[in-house]
Backbone as numpy.savetxt, mean C-alpha at the origin, in Angstrom:
# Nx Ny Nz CAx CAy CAz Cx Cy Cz
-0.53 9.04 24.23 0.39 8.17 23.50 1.51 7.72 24.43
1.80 6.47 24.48 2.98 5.90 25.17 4.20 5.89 24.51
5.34 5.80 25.42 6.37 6.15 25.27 6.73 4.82 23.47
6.48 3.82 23.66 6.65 3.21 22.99 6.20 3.11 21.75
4.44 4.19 21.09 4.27 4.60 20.38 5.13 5.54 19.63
5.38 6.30 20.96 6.41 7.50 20.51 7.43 7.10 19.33
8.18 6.19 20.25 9.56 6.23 19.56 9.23 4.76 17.90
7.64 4.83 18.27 7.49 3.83 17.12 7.56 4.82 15.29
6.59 5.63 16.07 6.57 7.07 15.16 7.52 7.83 14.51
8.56 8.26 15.60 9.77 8.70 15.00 10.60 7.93 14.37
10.60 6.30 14.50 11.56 5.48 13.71 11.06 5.65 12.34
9.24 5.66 12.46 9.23 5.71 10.76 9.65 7.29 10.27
9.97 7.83 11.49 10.12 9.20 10.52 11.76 9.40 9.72
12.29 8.35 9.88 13.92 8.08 9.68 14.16 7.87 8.68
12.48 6.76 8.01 12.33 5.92 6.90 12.00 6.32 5.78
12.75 6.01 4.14 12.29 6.83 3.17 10.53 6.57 3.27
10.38 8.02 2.61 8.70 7.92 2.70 7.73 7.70 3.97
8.70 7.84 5.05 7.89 7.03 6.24 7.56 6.05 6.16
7.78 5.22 5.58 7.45 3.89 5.26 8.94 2.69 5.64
8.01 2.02 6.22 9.01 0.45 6.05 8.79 -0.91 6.48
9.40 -1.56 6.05 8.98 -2.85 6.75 8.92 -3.94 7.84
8.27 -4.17 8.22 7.75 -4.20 9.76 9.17 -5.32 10.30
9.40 -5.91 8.83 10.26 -6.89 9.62 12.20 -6.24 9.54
12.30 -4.95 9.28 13.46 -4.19 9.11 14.03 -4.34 10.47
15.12 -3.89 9.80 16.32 -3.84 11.50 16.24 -3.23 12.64
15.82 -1.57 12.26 15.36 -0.48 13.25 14.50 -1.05 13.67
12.80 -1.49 13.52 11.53 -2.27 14.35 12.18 -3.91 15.08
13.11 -4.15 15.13 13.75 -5.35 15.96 13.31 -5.30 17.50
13.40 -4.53 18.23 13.55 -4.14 19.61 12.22 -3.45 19.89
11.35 -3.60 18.91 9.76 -3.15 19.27 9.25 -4.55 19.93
8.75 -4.33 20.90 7.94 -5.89 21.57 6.57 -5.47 21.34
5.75 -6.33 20.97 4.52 -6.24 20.55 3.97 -5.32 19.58
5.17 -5.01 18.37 4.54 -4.17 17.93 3.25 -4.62 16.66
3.06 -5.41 16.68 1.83 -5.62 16.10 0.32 -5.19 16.88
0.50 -5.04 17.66 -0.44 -4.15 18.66 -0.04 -2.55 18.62
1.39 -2.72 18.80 1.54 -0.80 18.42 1.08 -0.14 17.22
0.61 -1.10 16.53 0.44 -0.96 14.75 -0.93 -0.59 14.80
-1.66 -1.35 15.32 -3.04 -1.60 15.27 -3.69 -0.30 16.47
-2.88 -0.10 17.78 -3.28 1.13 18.41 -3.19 2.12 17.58
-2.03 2.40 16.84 -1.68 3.67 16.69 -2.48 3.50 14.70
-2.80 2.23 14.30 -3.49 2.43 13.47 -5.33 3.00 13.38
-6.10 2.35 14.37 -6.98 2.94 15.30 -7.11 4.45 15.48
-6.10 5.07 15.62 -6.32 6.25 16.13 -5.97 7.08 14.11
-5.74 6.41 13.40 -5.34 6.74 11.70 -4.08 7.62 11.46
-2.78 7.21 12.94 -1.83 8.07 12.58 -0.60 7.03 11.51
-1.01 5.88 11.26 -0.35 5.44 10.77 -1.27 4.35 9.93
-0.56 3.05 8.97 -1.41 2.42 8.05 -0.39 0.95 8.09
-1.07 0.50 7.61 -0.20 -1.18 7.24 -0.80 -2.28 6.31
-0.01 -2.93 6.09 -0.69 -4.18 5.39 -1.34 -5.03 5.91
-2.47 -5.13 5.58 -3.27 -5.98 5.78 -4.01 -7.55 5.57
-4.54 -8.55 5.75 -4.76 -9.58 5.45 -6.10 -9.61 6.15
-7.01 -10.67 5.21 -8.32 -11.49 6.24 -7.57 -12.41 6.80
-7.99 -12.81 7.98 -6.85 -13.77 9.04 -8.45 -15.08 8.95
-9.46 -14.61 9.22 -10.36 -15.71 9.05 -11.54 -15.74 8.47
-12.70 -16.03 8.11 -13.85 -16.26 7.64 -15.14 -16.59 8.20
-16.15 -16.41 7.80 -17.14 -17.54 8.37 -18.50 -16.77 7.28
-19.64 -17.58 6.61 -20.28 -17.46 5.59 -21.32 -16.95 7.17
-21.95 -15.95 6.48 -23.07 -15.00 6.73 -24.34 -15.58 5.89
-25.76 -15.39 6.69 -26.56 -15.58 6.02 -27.02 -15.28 4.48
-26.91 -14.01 4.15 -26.91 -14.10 2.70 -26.19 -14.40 1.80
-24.96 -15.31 2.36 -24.22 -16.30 1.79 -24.82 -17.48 1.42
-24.95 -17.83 2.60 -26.24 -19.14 2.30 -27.37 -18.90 1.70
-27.89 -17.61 1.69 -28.72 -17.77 0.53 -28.97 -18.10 -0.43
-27.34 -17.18 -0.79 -26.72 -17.27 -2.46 -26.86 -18.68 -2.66
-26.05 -19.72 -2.01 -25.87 -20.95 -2.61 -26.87 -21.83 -2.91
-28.28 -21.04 -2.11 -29.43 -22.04 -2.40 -30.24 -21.57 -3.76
-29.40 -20.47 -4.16 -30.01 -20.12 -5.41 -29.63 -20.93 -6.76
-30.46 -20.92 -7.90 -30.60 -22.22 -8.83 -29.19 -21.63 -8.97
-28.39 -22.94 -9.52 -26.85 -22.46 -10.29 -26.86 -22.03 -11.94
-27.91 -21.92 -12.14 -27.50 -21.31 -13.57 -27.99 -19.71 -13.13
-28.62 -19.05 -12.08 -28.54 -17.87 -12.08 -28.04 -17.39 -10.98
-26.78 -17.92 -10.45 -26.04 -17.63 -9.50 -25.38 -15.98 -10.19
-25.05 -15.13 -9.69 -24.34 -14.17 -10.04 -22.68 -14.47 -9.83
-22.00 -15.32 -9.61 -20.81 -15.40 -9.22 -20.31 -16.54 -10.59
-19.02 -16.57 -10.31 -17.85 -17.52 -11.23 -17.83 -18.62 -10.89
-17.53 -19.60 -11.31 -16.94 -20.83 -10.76 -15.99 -21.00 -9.89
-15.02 -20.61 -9.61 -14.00 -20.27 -8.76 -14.33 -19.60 -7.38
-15.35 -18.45 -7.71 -15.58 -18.21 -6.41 -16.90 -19.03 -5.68
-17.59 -19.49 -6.62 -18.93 -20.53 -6.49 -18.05 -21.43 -5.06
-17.06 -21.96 -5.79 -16.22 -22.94 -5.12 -15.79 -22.37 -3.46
-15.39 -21.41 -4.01 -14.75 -20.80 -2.62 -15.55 -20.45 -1.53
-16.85 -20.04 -1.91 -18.21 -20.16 -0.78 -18.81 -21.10 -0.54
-18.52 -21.94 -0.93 -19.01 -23.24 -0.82 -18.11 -24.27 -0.01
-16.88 -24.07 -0.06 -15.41 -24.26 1.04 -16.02 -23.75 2.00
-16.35 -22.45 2.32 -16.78 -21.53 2.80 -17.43 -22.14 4.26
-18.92 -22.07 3.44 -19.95 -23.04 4.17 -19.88 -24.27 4.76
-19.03 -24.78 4.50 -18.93 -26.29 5.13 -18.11 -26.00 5.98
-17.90 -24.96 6.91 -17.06 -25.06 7.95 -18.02 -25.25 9.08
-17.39 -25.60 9.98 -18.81 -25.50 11.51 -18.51 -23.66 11.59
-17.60 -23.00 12.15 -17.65 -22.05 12.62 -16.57 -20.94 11.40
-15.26 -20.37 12.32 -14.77 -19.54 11.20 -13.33 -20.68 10.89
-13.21 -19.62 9.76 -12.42 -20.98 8.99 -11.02 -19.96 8.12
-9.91 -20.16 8.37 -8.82 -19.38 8.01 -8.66 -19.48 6.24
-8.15 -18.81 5.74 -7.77 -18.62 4.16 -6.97 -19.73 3.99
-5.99 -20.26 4.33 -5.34 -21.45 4.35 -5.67 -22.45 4.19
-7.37 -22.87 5.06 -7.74 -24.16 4.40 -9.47 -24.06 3.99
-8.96 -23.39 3.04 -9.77 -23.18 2.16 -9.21 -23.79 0.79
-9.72 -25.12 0.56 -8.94 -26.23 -0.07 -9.51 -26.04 -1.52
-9.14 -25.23 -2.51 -10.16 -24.75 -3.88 -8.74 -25.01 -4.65
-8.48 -26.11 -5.53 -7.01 -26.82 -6.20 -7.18 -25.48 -7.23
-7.97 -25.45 -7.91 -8.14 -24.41 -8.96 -7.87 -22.97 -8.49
-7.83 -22.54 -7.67 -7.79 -20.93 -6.98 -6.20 -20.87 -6.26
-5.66 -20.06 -6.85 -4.62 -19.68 -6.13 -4.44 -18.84 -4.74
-3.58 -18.47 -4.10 -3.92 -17.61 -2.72 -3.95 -16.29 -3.03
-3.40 -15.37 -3.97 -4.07 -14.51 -4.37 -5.17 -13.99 -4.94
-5.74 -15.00 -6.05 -7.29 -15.21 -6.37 -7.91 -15.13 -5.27
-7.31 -16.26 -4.20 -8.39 -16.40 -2.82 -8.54 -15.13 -2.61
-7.52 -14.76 -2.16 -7.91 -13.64 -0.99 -8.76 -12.57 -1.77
-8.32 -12.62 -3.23 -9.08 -10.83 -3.64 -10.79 -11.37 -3.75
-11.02 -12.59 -3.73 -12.39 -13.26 -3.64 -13.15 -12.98 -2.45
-12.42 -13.35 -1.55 -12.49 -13.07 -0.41 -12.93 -11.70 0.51
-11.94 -10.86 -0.10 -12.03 -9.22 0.09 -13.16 -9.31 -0.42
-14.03 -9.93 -1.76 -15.13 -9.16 -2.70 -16.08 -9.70 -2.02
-16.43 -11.02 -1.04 -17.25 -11.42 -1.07 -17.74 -10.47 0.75
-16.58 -10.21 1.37 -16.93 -9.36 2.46 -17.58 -8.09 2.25
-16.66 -7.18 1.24 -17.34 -5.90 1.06 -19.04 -6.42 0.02
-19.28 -7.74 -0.28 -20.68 -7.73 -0.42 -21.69 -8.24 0.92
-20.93 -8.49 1.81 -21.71 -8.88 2.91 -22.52 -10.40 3.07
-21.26 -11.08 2.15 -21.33 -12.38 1.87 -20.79 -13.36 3.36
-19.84 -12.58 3.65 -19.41 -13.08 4.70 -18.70 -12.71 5.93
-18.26 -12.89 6.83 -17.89 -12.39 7.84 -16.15 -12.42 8.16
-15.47 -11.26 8.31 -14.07 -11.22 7.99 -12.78 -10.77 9.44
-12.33 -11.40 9.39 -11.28 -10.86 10.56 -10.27 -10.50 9.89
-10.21 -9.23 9.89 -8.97 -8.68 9.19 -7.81 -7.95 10.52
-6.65 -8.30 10.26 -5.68 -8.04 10.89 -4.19 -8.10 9.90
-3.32 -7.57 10.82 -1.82 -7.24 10.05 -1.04 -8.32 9.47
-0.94 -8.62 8.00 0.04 -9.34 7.44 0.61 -10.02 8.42
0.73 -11.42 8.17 2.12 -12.27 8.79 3.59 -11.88 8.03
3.13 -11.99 6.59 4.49 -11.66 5.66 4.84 -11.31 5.04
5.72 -10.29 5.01 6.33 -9.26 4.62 5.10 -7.98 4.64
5.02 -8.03 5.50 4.31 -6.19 6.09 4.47 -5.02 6.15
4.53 -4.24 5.69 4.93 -2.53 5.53 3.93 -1.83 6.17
4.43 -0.63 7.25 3.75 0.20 8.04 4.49 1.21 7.31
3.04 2.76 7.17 3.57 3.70 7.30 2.88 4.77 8.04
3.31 5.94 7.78 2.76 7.14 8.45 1.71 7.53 7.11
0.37 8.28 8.11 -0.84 8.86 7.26 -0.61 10.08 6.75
-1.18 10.78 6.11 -1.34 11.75 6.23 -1.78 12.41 7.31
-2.41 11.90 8.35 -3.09 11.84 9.50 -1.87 12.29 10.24
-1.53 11.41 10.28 0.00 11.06 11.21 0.83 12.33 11.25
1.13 12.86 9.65 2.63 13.67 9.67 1.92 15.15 9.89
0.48 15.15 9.93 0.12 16.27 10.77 -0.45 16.96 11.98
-0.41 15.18 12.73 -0.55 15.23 13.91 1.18 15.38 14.73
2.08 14.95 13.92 3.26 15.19 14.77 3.65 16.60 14.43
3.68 16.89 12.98 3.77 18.65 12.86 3.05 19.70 13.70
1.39 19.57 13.05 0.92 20.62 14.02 0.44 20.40 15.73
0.10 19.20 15.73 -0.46 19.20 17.15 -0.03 18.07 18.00
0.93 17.81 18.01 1.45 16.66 19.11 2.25 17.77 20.15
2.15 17.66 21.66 2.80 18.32 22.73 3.32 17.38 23.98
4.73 16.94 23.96 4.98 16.19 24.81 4.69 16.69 26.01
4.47 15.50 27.04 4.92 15.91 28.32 5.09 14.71 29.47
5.53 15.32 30.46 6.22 14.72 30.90 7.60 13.71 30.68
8.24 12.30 30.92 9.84 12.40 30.97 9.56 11.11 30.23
10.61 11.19 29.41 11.01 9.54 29.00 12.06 9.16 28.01
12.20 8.38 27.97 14.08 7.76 27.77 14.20 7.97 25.99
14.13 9.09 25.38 14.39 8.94 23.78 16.22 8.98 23.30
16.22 8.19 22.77 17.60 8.62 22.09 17.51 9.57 21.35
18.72 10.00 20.86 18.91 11.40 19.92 18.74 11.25 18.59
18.91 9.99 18.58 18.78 9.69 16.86 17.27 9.64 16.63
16.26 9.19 17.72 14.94 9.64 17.34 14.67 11.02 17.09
15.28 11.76 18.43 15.32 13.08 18.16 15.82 13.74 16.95
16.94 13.46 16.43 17.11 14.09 15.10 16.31 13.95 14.01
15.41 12.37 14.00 14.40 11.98 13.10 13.40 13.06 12.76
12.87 13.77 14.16 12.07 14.13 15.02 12.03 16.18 14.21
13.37 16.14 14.88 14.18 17.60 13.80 14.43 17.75 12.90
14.29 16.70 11.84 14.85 16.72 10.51 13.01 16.43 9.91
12.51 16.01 10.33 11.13 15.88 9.86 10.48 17.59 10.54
10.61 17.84 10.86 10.28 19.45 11.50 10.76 20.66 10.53
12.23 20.16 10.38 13.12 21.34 9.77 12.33 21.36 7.90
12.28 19.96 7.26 11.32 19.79 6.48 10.20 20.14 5.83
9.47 20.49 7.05 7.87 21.09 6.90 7.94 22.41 7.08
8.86 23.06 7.96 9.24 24.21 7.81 9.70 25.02 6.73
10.76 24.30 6.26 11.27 24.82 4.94 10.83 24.43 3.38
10.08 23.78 3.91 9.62 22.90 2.49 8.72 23.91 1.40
9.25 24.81 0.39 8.54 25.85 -0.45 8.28 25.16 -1.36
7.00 25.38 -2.51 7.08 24.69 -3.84 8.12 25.72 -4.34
8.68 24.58 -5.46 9.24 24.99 -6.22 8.54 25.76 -7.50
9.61 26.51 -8.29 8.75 27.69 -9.24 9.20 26.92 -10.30
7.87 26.25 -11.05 8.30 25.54 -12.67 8.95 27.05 -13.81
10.34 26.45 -14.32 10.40 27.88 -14.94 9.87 27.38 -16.61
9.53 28.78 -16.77 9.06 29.59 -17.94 9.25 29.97 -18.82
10.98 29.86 -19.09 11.31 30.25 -20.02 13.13 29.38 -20.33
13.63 29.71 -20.85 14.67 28.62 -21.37 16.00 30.02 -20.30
16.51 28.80 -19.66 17.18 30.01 -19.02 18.83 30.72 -19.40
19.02 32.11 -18.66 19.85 32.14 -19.28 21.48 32.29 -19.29
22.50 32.51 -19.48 23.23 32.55 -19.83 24.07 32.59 -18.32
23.26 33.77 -17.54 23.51 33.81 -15.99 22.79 32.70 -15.03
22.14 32.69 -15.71 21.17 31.62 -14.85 21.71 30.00 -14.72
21.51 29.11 -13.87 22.00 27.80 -14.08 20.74 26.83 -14.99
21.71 26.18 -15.73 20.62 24.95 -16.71 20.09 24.23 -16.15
20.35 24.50 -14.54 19.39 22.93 -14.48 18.33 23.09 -13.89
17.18 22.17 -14.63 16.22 23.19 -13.99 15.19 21.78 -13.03
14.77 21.83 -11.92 14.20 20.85 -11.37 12.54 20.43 -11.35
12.28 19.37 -11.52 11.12 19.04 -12.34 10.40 19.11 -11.67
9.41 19.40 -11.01 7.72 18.98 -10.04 6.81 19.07 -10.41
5.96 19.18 -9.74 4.35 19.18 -10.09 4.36 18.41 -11.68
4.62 17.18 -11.70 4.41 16.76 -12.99 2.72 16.44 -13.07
2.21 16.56 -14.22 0.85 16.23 -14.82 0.61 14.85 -14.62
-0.64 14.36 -14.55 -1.21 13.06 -14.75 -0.58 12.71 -16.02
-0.91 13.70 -17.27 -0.68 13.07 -18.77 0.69 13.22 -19.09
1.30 14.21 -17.69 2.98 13.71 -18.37 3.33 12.36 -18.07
2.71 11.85 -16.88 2.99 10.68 -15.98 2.46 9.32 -16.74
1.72 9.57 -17.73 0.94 8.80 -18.71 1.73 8.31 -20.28
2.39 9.59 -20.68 3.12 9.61 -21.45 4.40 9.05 -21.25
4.85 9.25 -20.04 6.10 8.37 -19.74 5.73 7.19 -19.35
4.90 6.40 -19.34 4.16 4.68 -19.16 4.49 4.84 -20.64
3.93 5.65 -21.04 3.66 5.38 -22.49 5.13 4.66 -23.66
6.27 5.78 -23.04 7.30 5.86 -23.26 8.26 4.70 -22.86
7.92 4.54 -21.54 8.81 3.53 -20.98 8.17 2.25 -21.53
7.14 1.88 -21.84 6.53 0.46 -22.28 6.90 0.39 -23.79
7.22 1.43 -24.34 7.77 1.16 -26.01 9.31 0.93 -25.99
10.17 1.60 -24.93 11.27 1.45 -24.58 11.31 0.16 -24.67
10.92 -0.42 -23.18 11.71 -1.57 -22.75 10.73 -3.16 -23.09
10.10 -2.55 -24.41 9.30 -3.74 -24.95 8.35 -4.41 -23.94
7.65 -3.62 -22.90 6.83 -4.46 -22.06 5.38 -5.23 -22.50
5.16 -4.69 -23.54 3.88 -4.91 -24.01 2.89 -5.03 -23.37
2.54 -3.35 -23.09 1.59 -3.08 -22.11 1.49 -3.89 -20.76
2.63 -4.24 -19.86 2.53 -4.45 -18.70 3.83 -4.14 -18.60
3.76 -2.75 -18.08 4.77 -2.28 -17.51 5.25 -2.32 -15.99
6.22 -3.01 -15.66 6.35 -3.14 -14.01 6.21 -2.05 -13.50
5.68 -1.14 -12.31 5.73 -0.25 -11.68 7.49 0.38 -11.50
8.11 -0.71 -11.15 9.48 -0.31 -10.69 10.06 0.23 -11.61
9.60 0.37 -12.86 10.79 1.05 -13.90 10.23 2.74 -14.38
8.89 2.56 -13.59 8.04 3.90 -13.68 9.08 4.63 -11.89
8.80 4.15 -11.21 9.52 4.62 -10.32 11.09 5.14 -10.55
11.80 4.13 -11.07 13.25 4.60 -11.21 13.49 5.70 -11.95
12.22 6.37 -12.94 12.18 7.26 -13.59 11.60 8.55 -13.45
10.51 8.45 -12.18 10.18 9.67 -11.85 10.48 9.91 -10.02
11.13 8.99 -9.40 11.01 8.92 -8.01 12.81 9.41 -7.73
13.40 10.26 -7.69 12.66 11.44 -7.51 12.33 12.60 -8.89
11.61 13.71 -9.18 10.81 14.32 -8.12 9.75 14.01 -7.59
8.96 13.28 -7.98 7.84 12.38 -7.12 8.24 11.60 -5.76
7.73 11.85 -5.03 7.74 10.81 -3.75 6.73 9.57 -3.98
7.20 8.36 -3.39 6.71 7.14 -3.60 4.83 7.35 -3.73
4.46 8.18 -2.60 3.23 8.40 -2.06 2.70 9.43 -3.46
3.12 10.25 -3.91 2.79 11.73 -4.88 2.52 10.61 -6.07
3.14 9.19 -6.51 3.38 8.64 -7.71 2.30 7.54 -7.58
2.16 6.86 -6.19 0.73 6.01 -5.97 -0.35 6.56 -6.43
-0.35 7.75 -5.61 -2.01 8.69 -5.61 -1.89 8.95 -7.20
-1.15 9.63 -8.26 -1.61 9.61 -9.32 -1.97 8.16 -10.22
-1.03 7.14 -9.70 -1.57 6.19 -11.12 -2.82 5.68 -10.29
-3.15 5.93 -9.11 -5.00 5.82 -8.62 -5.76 6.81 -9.15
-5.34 7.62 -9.78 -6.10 8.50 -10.16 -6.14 8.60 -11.60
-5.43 7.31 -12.34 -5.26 7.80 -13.74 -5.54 6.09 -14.09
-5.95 5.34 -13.21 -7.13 3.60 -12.77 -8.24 4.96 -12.77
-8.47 5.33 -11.56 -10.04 6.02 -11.37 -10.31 6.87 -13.00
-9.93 7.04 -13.77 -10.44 7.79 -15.21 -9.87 6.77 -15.98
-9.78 5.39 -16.08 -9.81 5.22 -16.85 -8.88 5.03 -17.96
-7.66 5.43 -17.88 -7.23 5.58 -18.55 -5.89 4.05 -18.55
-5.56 3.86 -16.89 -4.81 2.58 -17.00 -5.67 1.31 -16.24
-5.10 0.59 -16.35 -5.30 -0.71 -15.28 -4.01 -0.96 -14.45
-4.27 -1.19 -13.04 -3.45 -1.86 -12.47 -3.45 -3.01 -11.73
-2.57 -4.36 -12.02 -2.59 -5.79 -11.59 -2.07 -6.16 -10.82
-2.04 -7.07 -10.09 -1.09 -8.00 -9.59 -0.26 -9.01 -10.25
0.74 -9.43 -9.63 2.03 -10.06 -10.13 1.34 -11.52 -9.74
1.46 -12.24 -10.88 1.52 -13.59 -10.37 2.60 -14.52 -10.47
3.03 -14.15 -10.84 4.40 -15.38 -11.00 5.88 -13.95 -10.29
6.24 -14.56 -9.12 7.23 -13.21 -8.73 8.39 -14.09 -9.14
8.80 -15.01 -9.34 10.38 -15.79 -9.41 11.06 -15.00 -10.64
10.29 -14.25 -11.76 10.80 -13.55 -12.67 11.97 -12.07 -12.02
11.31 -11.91 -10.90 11.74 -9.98 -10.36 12.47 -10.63 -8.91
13.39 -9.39 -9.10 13.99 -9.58 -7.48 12.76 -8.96 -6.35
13.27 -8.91 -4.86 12.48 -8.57 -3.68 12.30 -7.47 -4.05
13.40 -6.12 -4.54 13.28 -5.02 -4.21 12.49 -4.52 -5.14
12.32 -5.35 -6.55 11.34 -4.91 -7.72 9.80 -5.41 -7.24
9.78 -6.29 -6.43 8.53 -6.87 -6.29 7.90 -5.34 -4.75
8.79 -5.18 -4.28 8.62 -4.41 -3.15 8.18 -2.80 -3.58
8.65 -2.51 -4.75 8.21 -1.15 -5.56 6.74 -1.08 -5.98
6.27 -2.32 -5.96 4.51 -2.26 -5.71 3.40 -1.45 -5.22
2.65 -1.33 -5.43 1.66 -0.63 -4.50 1.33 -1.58 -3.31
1.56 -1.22 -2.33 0.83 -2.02 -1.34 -0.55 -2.47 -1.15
-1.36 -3.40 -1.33 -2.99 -3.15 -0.54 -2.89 -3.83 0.43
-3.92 -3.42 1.13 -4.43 -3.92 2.38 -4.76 -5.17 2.48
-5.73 -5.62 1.27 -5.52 -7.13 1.63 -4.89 -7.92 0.01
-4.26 -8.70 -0.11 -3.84 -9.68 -1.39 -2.62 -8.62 -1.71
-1.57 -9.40 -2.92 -0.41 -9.48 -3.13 -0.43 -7.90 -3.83
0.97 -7.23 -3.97 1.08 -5.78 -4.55 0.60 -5.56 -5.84
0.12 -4.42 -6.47 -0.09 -3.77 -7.69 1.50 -3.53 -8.34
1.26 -4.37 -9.38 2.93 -4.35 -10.35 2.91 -4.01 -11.74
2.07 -4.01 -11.97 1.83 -3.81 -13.61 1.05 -2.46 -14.01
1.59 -1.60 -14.94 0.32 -0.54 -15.76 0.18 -1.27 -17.03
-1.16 -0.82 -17.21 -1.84 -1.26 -18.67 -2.48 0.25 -19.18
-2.23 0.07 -20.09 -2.71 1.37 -20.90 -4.09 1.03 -21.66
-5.45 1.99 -20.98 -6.55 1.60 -21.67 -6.39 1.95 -23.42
């Protein structure tokens, strides 16, 4: 790892969640780090947002389209969009992909579907805008258990403290003991919440969408302001993916953002490719 990975690593370790955005103040003075992203993503110590940057239709693309159109397996919309597709000579960017009816989020999640069917051929690389890098799981246990510097190079201290305060962390970091009983008299009232349940985490969607009249599209951000903390951003993703995977919610994308500020639109789930996850729906 180069020096410049290095100190790429410890900046996110500064960052709530390890996480931030590529175009923040601290990453200013990174030169090329869109390559530091992509090395050090390569190796899975870190993650980012993603985009298809270009296209080009694959043979069993062209198949598809020579198939009769009343037993095409696809929509109209995306009919359209492989068919943009195909009329390129070679590869052809998301941008001019000229479909009046398809928006650029439609595009792209079309796009994503028609690659992972092997419809077509995809260059995927790092967001132009507004991009968020973070650390893996990979990552925060390659710098805990097994990273060993050596030899010399120019760190400031404030990486270093990043560096010690993410150390001191993992060190001390005990679960907490859910208590058991109503406490007492000697004891202090307050008692701190963790390890919450999927179905407590369900019940409060539940709660917060009767609250604040969402009618079943509840913004993510008001689920956050309510369990983050004791949940970490990452502890609160992985469950409502896990409570989509059973079934029990849906989660969307935002299409119209002029309603929410940046920082509500930014409380999203990130994906890799097309606009954030903003909404729960309750099956």
């Amino acid at each position: 790892m180069d020096t410049n990975e290095l100190k790429f690593l410890l900046k996110l370790l500064g960052c709530s969640d390890y996480r931030s955005s590529l175009t923040a103040s601290g990453f200013k003075a990174f030169k090329g780090k869109e390559k530091i992203c992509q090395n050090l993503g390569d190796r899975e110590l870190v993650d980012y947002s993603r985009e298809i940057a270009a296209v080009k239709i694959l043979p069993p693309g062209q198949a598809l389209l020579k198939t009769d159109t009343d037993q095409l397996p696809l929509k109209p919309n995306e009919l359209k969009v492989l068919e943009s597709i195909s009329k390129a000579s070679g590869k052809i960017t998301p941008s001019k992909i000229n479909v009046k009816s398809v928006k650029s989020e439609e595009r792209d999640a079309i796009l994503q579907s028609f690659h992972e069917k092997g419809l077509i051929e995809a260059d995927i690389k790092i967001k132009k805008t507004k991009a968020e890098v973070w650390l893996t799981e990979r990552g925060i246990e390659y710098l805990r258990d097994d990273y060993s510097p050596k030899g010399a190079a120019n760190i400031s201290l404030d990486l270093l403290n990043n560096y010690l305060r993410f150390l001191r962390k993992s060190l001390h970091g005990k679960p907490e003991q859910v208590a058991t009983s109503a406490p007492t008299k000697e004891e202090s009232a307050a008692v701190t919440i963790i390890n919450l349940t999927d179905e407590e985490i369900l019940q409060t969607i539940r709660r917060l969408d009767q609250e604040l009249g969402t009618d079943n599209y509840l913004p993510i951000f008001h689920l956050r302001q309510k369990l983050q903390p004791p949940l970490s951003r990452e502890e609160l993703d992985k469950a409502l993916y896990r409570l989509q995977a059973s079934d029990q919610i849906e989660l969307s994308t935002l299409q119209e953002a002029s309603a929410y500020t940046p920082e509500q639109i930014d409380a999203g789930i990130i994906q890799n490719i097309g606009g954030p996850l903003f909404f729960i729906s309750e099956n």
